[in-house]
C-alpha positions in Angstrom: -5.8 -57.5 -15.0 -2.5 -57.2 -13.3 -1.0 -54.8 -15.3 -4.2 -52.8 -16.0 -4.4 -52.2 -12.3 -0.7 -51.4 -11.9 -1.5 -48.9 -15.1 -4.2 -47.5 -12.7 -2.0 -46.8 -10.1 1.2 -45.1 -12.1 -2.0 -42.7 -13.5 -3.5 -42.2 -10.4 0.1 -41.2 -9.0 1.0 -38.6 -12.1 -2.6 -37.0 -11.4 -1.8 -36.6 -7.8 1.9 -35.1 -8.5 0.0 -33.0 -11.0 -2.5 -31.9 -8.9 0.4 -30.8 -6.0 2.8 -29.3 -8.3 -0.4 -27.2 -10.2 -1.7 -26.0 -6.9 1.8 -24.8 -5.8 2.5 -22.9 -8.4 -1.7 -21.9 -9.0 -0.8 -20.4 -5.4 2.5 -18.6 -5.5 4.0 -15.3 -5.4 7.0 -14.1 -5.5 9.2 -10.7 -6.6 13.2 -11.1 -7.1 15.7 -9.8 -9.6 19.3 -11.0 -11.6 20.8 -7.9 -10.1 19.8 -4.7 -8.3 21.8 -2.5 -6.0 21.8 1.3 -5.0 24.3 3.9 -5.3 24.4 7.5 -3.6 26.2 10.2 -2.2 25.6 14.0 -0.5 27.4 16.8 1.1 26.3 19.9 2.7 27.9 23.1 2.8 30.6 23.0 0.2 34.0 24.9 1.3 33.2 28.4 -0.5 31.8 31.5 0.7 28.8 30.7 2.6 27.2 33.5 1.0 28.2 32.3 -2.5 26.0 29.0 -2.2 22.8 28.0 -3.7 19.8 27.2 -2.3 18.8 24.2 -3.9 15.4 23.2 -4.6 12.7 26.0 -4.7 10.4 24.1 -2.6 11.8 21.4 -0.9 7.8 20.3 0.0 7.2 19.1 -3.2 8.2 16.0 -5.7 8.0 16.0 -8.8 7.5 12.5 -10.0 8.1 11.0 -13.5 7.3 7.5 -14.6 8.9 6.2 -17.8 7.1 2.7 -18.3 4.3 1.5 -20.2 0.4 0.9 -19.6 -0.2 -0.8 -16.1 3.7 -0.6 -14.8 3.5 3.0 -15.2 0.2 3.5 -13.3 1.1 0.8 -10.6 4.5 2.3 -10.2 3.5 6.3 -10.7 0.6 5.4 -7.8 3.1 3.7 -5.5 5.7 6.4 -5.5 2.8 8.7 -4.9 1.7 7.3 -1.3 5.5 6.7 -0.1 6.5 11.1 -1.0 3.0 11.3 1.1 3.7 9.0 3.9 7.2 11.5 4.6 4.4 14.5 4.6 5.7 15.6 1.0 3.3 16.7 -1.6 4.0 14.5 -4.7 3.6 15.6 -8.3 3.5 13.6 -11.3 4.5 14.8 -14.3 5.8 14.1 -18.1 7.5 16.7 -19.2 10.1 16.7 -16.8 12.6 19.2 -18.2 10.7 22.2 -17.0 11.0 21.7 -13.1 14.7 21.7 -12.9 15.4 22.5 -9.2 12.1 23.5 -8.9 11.4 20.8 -6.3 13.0 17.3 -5.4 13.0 15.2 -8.3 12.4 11.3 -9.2 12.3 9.4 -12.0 11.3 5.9 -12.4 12.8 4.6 -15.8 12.2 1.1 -17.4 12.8 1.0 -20.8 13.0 -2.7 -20.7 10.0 -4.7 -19.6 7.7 -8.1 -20.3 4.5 -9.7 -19.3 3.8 -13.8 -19.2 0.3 -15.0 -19.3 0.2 -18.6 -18.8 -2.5 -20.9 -17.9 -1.0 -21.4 -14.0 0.2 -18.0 -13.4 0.8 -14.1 -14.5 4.5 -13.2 -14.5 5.7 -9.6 -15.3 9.3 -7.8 -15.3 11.4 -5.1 -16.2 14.6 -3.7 -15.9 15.9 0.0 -15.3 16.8 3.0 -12.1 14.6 4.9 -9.9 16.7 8.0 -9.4 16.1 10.7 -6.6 17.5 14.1 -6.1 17.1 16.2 -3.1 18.1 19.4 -5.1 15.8 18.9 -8.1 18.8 17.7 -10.6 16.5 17.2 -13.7 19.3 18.0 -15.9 21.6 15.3 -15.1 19.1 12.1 -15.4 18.0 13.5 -18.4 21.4 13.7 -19.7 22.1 10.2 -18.7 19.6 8.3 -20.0 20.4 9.9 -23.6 24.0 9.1 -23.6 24.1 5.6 -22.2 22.4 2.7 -22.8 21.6 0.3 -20.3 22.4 -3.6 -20.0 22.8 -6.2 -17.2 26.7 -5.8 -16.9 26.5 -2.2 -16.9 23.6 -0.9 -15.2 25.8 -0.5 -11.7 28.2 1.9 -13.3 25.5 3.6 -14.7 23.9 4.0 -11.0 27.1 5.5 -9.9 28.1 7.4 -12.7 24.4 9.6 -12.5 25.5 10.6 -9.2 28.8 11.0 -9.3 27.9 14.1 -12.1 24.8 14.8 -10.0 28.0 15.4 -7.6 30.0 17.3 -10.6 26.8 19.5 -11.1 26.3 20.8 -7.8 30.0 21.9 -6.8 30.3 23.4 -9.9 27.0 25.8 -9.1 27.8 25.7 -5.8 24.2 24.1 -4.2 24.0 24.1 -0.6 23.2 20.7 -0.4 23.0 18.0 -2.6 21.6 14.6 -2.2 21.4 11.6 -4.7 20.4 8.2 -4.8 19.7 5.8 -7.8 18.2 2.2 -6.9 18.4 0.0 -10.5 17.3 -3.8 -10.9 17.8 -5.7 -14.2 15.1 -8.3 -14.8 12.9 -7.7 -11.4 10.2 -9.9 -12.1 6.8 -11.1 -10.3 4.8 -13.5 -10.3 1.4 -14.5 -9.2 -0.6 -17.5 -9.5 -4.3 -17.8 -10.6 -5.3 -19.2 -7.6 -3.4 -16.3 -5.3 -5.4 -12.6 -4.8 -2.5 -9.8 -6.0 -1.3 -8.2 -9.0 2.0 -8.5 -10.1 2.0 -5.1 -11.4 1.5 -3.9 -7.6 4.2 -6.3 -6.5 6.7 -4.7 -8.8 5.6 -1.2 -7.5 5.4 -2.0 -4.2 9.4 -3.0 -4.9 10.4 0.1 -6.8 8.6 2.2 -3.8 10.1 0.7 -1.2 13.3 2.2 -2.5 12.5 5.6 -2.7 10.9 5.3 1.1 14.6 4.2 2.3 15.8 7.2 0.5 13.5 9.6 1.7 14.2 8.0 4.9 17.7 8.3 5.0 18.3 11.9 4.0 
């Protein structure tokens, strides 16, 4: 009897730790990444002829915005970046085939080519890796460039950041804009994750993240 009821009591102490450990992470939420920075630059009126410089975009009211991700990241993320170009009284405009709207407008491009999703019985966990890059001028042809040449990993993807603007930079004292403006945010692994028991959507989470980054960029400039 004695050792049936200590039994009891070790069981009865496992299903209690259980149910605590289940209901804290049934309830959680979090967002965080291995790695994630920013990296910009800009300049107005180059030293040339003032009459010799560009002016860079068409209409600086608008933003064309393209999202490279799949299924419910690109929607989240497309729909974030949408109300954050609104909220700075910008009209935003999403599109796919970029290429055409060179310096047309201000630019961004959200690119993920590395993502994941975790359905488990306590929780939903998503994550991805990749830039959001913004150009005042419109500078299609530099991001699209980029992400044909390089590749991106964890080890690399600050020098990749830099290296976009830095020929954003290249670009635009060669043509001689009048002002140019760059900015690339990039995490590597930025997950969420959201238990069953909590109300949110990780995909929103992760968009709210990405958004936020363009709203201190459109802040900033």
């Amino acid at each position: 009897m004695v050792g049936l009821r200590r039994f009891s009591i070790v069981l009865a102490i496992l299903l209690s730790l259980g149910l605590i450990i289940g209901g804290a992470i049934t309830g959680e939420s979090y967002v965080g990444s291995n790695c994630s920075g920013e990296s910009q630059n800009s300049f107005s009126h180059l030293p040339v002829q003032e009459e010799a410089l560009k002016d860079v975009p068409e209409n600086g009211d608008v933003v064309y915005i393209a999202v490279y991700a799949d299924g419910d990241f690109k929607k989240a993320i497309a729909n974030a970046l949408s109300e954050v170009v609104r909220r700075h009284g910008l009209k935003p405009v999403l599109v796919d085939n970029y290429r055409k709207y060179d310096l047309k407008g201000r630019f961004v491009v959200a690119f993920f080519p590395v993502e994941g999703t975790s359905k488990g019985f306590l929780s939903r966990e998503v994550w991805l890796s990749g830039i959001l890059y913004y150009s005042y001028p419109g500078d299609v042809e530099t991001i699209f460039n980029s992400t044909l040449r390089y590749s991106l990993s964890e080890s690399s993807i600050d020098e990749y950041a830099s290296r976009i603007c830095q020929t954003s930079e290249e670009r635009a004292v060669k043509e001689g804009f009048r002002k140019n403006e760059c900015a690339v945010a990039y995490w590597w692994n930025l997950k969420a994750k959201v238990g069953i028991l909590r109300k949110g959507d990780p995909y929103e989470l992760i968009a709210e993240e990405v958004s936020s980054a363009l709203g201190n960029m459109l802040a900033s400039k």
